[in-house]
C-alpha positions in Angstrom: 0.0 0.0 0.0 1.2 3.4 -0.8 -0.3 7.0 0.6 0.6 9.5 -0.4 -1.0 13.2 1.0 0.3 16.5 0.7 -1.1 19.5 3.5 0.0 23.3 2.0 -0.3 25.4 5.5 -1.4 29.0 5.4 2.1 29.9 6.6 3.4 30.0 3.3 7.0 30.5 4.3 6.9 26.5 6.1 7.6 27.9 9.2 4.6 26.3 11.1 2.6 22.9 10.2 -0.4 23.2 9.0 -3.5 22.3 10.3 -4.2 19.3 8.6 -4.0 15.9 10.5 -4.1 12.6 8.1 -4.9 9.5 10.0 -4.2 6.2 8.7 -4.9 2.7 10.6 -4.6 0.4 7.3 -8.1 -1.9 6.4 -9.8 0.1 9.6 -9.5 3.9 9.0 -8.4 6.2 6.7 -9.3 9.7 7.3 -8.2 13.6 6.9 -8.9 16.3 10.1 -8.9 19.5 8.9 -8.2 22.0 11.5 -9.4 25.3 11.2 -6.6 28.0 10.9 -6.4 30.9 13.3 -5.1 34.0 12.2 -4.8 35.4 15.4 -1.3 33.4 15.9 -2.6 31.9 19.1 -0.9 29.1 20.8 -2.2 26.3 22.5 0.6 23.7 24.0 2.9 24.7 21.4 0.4 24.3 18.2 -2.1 26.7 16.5 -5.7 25.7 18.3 -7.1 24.2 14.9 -3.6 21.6 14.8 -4.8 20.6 17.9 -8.5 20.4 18.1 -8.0 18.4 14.7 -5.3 16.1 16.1 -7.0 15.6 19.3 -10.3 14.5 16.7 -7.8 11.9 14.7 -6.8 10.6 18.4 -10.3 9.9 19.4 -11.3 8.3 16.2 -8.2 6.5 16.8 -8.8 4.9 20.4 -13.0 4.3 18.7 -11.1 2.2 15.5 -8.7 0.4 17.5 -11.1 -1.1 20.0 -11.0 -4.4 19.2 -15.0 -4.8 19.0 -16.1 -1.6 18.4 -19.7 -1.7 16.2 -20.3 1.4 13.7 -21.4 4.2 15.8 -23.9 6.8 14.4 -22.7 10.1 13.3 -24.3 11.8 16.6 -21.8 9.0 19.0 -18.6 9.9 16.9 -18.8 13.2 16.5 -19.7 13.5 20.4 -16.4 11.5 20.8 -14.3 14.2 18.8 -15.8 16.6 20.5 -15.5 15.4 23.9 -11.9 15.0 23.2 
């Protein structure tokens, strides 16, 4: 299997990562989080807030996929977990 993803961050001089999570658990879940840029150059734990509210979205989706019996939730249950994390 080959991926291949490309994330161009508002920061055009590369000085900061985007905001753009890709999350990829092969046969399970493939998925992109896009975090919403802030222009106001806030930092939250040493990321822009929409790096981390997307990554902390890919994380939960992560723990929900790799539960080993995990049934399909409805939209409403995995959003609520993204949101809770």
């Amino acid at each position: 299997m080959k991926i291949e993803s490309s994330s161009t961050p508002k920061c055009r001089d590369l000085s900061q990562p985007g905001d753009d999570i890709l999350v990829v658990l092969p046969q399970c879940l493939y998925a992109v989080f896009d975090g919403a840029t802030d222009t106001s150059g806030a930092v939250v734990q040493g990321e822009s807030p929409g790096r981390m509210a997307a990554r902390q979205a890919g994380m939960a989706m992560v723990r929900y996929a790799s539960t080993p019996d995990h049934a399909l939730g409805s939209a409403q249950d995995l959003m609520r977990a993204m949101n809770q994390s």
